[in-house]
Steps between C-alpha positions, in 0.01 A plus 500: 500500500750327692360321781845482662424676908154647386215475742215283381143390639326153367165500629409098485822409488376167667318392197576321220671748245539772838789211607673469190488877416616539883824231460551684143525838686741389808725301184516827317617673786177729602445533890157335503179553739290205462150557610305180581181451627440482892374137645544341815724225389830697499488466114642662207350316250744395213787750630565230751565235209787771406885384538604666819768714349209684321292503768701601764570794289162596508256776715237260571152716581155363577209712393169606337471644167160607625681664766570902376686597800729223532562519121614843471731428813677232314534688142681770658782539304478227247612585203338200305168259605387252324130443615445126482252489750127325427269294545519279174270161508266471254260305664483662843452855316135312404424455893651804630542822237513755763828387657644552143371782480656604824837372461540520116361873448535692853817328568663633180328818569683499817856417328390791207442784808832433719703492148325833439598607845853390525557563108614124467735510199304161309198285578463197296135391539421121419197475285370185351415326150162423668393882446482430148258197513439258160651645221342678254881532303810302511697555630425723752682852462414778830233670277282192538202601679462361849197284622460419864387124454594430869447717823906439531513641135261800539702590819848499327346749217376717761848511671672551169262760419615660881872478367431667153314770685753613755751516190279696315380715797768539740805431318593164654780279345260172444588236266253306473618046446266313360637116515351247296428095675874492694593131640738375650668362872286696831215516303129405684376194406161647437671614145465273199884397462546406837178317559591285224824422604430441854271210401707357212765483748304405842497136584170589706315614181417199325372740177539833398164728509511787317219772367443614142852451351396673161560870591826608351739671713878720453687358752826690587793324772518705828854593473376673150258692653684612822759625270226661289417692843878595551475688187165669518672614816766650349464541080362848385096405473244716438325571867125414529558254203499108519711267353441103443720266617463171310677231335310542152451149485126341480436153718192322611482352823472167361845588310628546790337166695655302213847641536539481838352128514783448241749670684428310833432150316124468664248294374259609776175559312314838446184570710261807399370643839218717462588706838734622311324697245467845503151677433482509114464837398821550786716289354787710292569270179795592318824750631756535287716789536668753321815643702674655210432893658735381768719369283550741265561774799671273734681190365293275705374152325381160720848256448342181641360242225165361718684122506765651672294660746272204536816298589653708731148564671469102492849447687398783797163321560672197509746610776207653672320142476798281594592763823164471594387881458196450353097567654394146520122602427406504183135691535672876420628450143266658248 
């Protein structure tokens, strides 16, 4: 499919891979609805950090996922949507589960019923690596059974489960993404990489705290897996079915500590911080993925070596630091 002039919804599209997948979208010449999240700050989340020739370019919306009414108002005639939309921190799925399940399951039962109403040509649901919980094989093909270690997890196999049923059922067009650990600039610092690299570059941190750093991790560059989501948008996929997204590449968090102390030059020492654990039997130990179902039907493979990710993620944090566009507190990374 040719996204030249076609009509396309990105639910999240303020988020972290929602603003890339967005600016990929306007670039390949779709006309865009961006659906962020309503607050009372006049926000947009990350589509304000957009160049303004993409952004201007945009229909900007403010919404609810949760909100069936309003969401079947905007899909009207929308011939793709990419549901990006979730709650998606780990920790803060341990102290509240039922707004997960709220936003992660009803709200993409909400986006499954108005594509079944308006017979939306594609929806690209985004799943998660997390669904499949500590290995029991690597790496990790979609027949891998899936473990809900986390309420975030358990609510993303429910919602995937939603997807696969209204395929199966009602004949909807659902692909169904499944992204591996994706990095990268407009990420939240409450993720590994850019916890790190805040304090390794942060003249206020005088050390760099960190969890566990043994669990090993396939970390895939955001531009790789926005343009992973262009083509589950568009590639002939099997509907109901999901597809991993990953850079087939294994890496420990301390792998990555050590490279990107090497890539900034810090000597700042290593702290563990015990906050930062997870519960132990929650804790996912090992992802590594294999993508080769999507690309063997689509073409698709990550391009970005993880130094060369690390470095360009490196030189947008430090712009951020040096302009000053950084939360000075400290208390929120996890």
């Amino acid at each position: 499919m040719n996204y030249r002039g076609r009509k396309v919804l990105v639910t999240g599209a303020d988020g972290f891979i929602g603003s890339h997948l967005t600016e990929a979208l306007v670039r390949s010449g779709a006309d865009v609805t961006a659906l962020a999240l309503y607050n009372s700050f006049d926000s947009h989340g990350w589509l304000d950090d957009l160049p303004d020739t993409i952004r201007s370019q945009l229909n900007l919306v403010r919404g609810d996922v949760r909100d069936s009414a309003f969401l079947s108002r905007i899909m009207r005639g929308q011939a793709v949507v990419f549901h990006l939309a979730a709650l998606i921190a780990i920790p803060y799925s341990y102290a509240a589960a039922q707004s997960y399940v709220e936003t992660n399951i009803l709200g993409t039962v909400n986006v499954l019923e108005a594509a079944r109403q308006w017979e939306t040509e594609r929806v690209v649901h985004t799943s998660t690596s997390e669904v499949y919980g500590t290995a029991q094989t690597m790496p990790i093909r979609e027949s891998h059974p899936l473990q809900g270690q986390s309420p975030y997890s358990a609510s993303k196999i429910g919602a995937d489960m939603m997807a696969e049923s209204y395929a199966r059922s009602f004949d909807v067009p659902v692909v169904i993404m499944r992204p591996f650990n994706t990095y990268g600039p407009r990420q939240s610092e409450r993720a590994i990489v850019p916890t790190i690299i805040r304090q390794v570059l942060d003249k206020n941190c005088p050390a760099i705290m960190v969890g566990d750093t043994s669990p090993v991790r396939d970390l895939t560059f955001v531009e790789d897996t926005a343009a992973a989501f262009l083509t589950a948008g568009s590639a002939e996929l099997e509907f109901g079915h999901a597809y991993n997204a990953g850079s087939q590449r294994a890496v420990t968090v301390s792998d990555v500590l050590d490279l990107v102390l090497e890539l900034s030059g810090s000597k700042k020492p290593v702290h563990r911080d015990e906050r930062r654990l997870r519960p132990q039997n929650s804790e996912v130990r090992a992802l590594l993925a294999d993508s080769s179902q999507l690309e063997t039907k689509t073409g698709w493979r990550a391009q970005t070596s993880l130094r060369e990710g690390l470095e360009r993620t490196i030189g947008w944090w430090q712009a951020r630091l040096s302009e000053g566009r950084v939360r000075r507190e400290m208390g929120y990374m996890t």
